[in-house]
matplotlib code that plots the C-alpha trace (Angstrom):
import matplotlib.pyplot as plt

x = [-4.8, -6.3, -8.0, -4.6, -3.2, -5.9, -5.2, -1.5, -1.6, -3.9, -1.9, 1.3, -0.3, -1.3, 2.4, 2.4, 5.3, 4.6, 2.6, 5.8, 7.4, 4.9, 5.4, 9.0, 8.7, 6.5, 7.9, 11.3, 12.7, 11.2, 12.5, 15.7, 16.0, 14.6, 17.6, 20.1, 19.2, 19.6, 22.6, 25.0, 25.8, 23.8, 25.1, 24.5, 21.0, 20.8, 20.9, 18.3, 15.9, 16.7, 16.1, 12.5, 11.4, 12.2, 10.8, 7.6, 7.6, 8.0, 5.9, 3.2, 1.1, 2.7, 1.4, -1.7, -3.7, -5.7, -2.8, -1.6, -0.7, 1.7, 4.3, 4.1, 4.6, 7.4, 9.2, 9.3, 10.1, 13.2, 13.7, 13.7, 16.0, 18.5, 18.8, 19.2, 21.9, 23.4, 23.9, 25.3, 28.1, 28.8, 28.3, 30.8, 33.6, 33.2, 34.2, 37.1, 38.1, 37.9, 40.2, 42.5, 43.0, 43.3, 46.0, 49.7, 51.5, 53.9, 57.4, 60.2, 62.8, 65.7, 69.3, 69.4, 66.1, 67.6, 70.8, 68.9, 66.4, 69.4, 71.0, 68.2, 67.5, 70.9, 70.6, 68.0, 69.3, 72.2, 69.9, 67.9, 71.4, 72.4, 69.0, 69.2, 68.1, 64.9, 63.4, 65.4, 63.7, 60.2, 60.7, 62.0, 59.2, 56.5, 58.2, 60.1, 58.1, 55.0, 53.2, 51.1, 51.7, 49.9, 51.6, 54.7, 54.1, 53.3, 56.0, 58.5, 56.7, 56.4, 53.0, 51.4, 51.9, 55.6, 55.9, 54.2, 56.3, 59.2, 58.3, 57.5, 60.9, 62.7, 60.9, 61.8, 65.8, 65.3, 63.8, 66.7, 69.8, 68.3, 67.9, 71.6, 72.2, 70.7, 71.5, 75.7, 75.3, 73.3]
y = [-15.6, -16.4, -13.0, -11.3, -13.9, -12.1, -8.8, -9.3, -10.7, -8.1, -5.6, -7.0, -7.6, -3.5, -3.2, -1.7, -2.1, -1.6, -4.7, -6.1, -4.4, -5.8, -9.6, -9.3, -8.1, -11.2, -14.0, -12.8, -14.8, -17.7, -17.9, -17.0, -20.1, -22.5, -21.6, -21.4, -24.9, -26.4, -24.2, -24.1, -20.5, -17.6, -14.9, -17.4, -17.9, -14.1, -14.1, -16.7, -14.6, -12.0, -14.0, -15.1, -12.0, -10.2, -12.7, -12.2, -8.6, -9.4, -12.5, -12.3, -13.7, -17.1, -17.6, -19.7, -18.9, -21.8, -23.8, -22.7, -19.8, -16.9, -18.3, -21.7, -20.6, -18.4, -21.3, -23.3, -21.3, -20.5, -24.4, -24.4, -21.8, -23.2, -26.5, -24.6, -22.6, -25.9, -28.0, -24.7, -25.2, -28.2, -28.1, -25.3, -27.0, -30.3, -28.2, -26.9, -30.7, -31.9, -28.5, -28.7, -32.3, -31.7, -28.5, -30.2, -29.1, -26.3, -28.0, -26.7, -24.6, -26.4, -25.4, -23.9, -22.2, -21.0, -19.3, -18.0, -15.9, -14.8, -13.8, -11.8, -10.2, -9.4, -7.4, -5.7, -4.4, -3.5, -1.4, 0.5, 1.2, 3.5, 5.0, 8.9, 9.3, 11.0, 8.0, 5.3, 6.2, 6.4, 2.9, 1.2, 3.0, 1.7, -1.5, -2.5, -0.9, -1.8, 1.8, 3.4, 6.8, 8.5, 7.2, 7.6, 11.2, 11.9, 10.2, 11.7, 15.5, 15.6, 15.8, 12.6, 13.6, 14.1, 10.2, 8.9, 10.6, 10.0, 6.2, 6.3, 7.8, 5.2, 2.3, 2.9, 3.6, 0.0, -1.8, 0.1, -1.1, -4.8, -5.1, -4.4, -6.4, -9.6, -9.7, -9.2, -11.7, -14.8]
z = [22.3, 19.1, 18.7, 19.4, 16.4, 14.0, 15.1, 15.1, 11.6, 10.2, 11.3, 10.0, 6.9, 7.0, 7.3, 11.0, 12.3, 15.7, 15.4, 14.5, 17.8, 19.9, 18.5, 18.9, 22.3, 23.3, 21.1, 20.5, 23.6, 22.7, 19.0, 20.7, 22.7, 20.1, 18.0, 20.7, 21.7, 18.0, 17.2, 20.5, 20.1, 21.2, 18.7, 15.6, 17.7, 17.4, 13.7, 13.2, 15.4, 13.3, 10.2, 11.3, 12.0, 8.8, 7.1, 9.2, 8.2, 4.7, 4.6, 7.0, 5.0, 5.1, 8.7, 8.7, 12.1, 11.6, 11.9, 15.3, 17.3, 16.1, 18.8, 17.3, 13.8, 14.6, 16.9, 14.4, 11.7, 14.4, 14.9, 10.5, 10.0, 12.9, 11.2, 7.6, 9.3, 11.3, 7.4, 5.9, 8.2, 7.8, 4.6, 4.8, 7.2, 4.4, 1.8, 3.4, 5.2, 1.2, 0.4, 2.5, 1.5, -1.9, -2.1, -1.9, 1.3, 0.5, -0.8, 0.9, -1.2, -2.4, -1.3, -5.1, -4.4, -1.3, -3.1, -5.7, -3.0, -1.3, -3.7, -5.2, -2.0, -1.6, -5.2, -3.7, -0.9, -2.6, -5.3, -2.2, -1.0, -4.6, -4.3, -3.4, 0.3, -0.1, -2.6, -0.5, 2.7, 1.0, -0.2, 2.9, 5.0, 2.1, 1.6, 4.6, 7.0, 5.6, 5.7, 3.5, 1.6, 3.7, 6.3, 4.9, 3.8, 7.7, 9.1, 6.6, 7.0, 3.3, 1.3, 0.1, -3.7, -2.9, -1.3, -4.3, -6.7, -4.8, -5.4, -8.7, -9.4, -7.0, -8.2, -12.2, -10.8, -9.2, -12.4, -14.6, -11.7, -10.9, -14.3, -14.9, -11.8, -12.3, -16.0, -15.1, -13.2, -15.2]

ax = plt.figure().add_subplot(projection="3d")
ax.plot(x, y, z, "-o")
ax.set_aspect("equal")
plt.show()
C-alpha cells in the first residue's frame, strides 16, 4: 500500500488530477463516515469530505508518508476538520443564545400608538382613493399586492416603463396630498 502512497502522492504533487479521482474513489467513503460520526449529519459530513479533499489537491504536499498511510492522513484530517466545523457551530448558536438575550423583546404599541397608526393608515387609504385609476392600481398591485413592476406591468398589460412612471407620478401626488393631510390635521 505503501508504494501506491508514493505513487499517489507523486502524482498529486504533478497535479494529476486523476490521481486525485482515484484517491477519492478509494478513500472518499471512509472520510465520509469519520465525519458523519463526529458531526450527526451526513450533508454537513458531505462538506467536510469535500473540504479534505481540496485541500489535498492544493496541499499534497502536507502529507507525510512516513507518518502513515494516505487513508490515515486523510481520516484524520476528516476527524480535524469535523471537530473545526462542530465548535464553529456552537460557537455560532452561543452567539445568537447571548443575542437573543441581549435585544429587548418588542414593546407592545400603546393605545396612543395604536390611534396614531390607524389613523395614518386611514390617511393613506384615503390618498390611494383620489389617485387617478391607472396610477392607483399600479400602486395597490406594487404596494398592496406585493408585486414587482414587471409584474405589475404584466398583470396590468402595460409596458414596464409605463408602471414605473405611473408610480413615480402617483407616489409624488401621495407625498403632495398626505402631506396636506397629516399637516390639517396635527
Amino acid at each position: 500500500m505503501e508504494s501506491t502512497d508514493s505513487l499517489h502522492s507523486a502524482r498529486l504533487s504533478a497535479g494529476d488530477d486523476r490521481a486525485l479521482a482515484e484517491v477519492f474513489d478509494a478513500v472518499a467513503p471512509a472520510v465520509h463516515t469519520t465525519a458523519r460520526r463526529v458531526l450527526g449529519d451526513a450533508a454537513a459530513a458531505q462538506d467536510v469530505v469535500q473540504d479534505v479533499f481540496v485541500d489535498l489537491w492544493c496541499h499534497p504536499e502536507r502529507y507525510d508518508e512516513t507518518l502513515g498511510s494516505l487513508r490515515t492522513y486523510l481520516v484524520i484530517r476528516a476527524r480535524h476538520r469535523a471537530h473545526d466545523v462542530l465548535r464553529s457551530e456552537l460557537r455560532r448558536w452561543a452567539r445568537e443564545e447571548r443575542h437573543g438575550r441581549s435585544v429587548p423583546p418588542p414593546h407592545a404599541p400603546s393605545p396612543g400608538e395604536q390611534v396614531a397608526a390607524a389613523e395614518t393608515a386611514s390617511a393613506v387609504r384615503d390618498a390611494v382613493r383620489l389617485l387617478p385609476p391607472d396610477q392607483r392600481s399600479v400602486v395597490e398591485l406594487a404596494y398592496f399586492g406585493g408585486l414587482s413592476y414587471r409584474e405589475v406591468a404584466r398583470h396590468l398589460g402595460i409596458p414596464e416603463g409605463t408602471a414605473k412612471s405611473r408610480m413615480r407620478l402617483a407616489l409624488a401626488r401621495l407625498e403632495a396630498l398626505l402631506d396636506r393631510q397629516l399637516l390639517e390635521s396635527s
